[in-house]
C-alpha positions as MATLAB code, in Angstrom:
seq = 'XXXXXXXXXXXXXXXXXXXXXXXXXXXXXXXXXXXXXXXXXXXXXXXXXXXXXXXXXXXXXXXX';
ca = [
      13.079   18.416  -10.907;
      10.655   18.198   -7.886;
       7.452   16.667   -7.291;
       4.411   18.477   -4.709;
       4.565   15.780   -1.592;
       1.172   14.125   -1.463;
      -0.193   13.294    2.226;
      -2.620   11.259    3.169;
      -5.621   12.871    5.188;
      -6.185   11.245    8.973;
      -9.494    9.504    7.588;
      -7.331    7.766    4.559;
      -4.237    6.654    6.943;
      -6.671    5.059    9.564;
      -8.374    3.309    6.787;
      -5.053    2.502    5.293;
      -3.785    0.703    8.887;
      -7.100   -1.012    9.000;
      -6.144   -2.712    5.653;
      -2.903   -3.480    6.674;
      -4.301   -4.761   10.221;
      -6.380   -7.227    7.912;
      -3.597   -8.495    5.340;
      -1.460   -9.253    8.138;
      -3.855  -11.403   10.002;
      -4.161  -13.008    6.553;
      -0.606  -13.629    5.813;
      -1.087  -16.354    8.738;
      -3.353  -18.141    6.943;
      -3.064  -21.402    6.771;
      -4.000  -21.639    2.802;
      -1.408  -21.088    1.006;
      -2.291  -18.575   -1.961;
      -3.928  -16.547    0.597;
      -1.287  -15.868    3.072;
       0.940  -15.573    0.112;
      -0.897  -12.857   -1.622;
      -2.008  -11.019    1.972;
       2.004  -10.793    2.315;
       2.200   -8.987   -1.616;
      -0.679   -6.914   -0.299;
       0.504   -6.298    2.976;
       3.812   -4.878    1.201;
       1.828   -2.779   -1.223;
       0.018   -1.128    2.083;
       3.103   -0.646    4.106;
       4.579    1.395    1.304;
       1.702    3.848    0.912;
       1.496    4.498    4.918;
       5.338    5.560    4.751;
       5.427    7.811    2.074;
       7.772    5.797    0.324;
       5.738    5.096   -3.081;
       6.680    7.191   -6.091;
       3.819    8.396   -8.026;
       2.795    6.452  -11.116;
       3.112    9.663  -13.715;
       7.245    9.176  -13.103;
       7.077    5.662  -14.760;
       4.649    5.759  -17.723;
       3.906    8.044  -20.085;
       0.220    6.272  -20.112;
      -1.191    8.149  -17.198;
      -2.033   11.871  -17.880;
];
C-alpha cells in the first residue's frame, strides 16, 4: 500500500523554521517547564520540516 507524499509549500517551511528558530531559543530557558516543553515542541517541528511524520489517518480510525 502507498500513500501520495505531502510537501510543504516554501511559505509553510519558512514559517515552519521560524517556529523551530523560536522553540530552540526557548529550550535555553532558564525556567524549567518552559525549556522543557520548547524541547517536546522543538521535536514535534523538526519532524514535520524532514518529512519524517506519518500522517495521522495510518493510526486511528477516528480521523476521516
Amino acid at each position: 500500500m502507498s500513500y501520495e507524499m505531502q510537501r510543504l509549500t516554501e511559505a509553510e517551511q519558512q514559517q515552519l523554521q521560524r517556529v523551530y528558530d523560536d522553540f530552540k531559543q526557548l529550550a535555553h530557558s532558564s525556567v524549567p517547564g518552559v525549556a522543557a516543553a520548547a524541547r517536546a515542541a522543538l521535536a514535534q517541528v523538526a519532524t514535520a520540516l524532514s518529512g519524517e511524520g506519518l500522517t495521522y489517518e495510518l493510526y486511528s480510525k477516528e480521523w476521516k
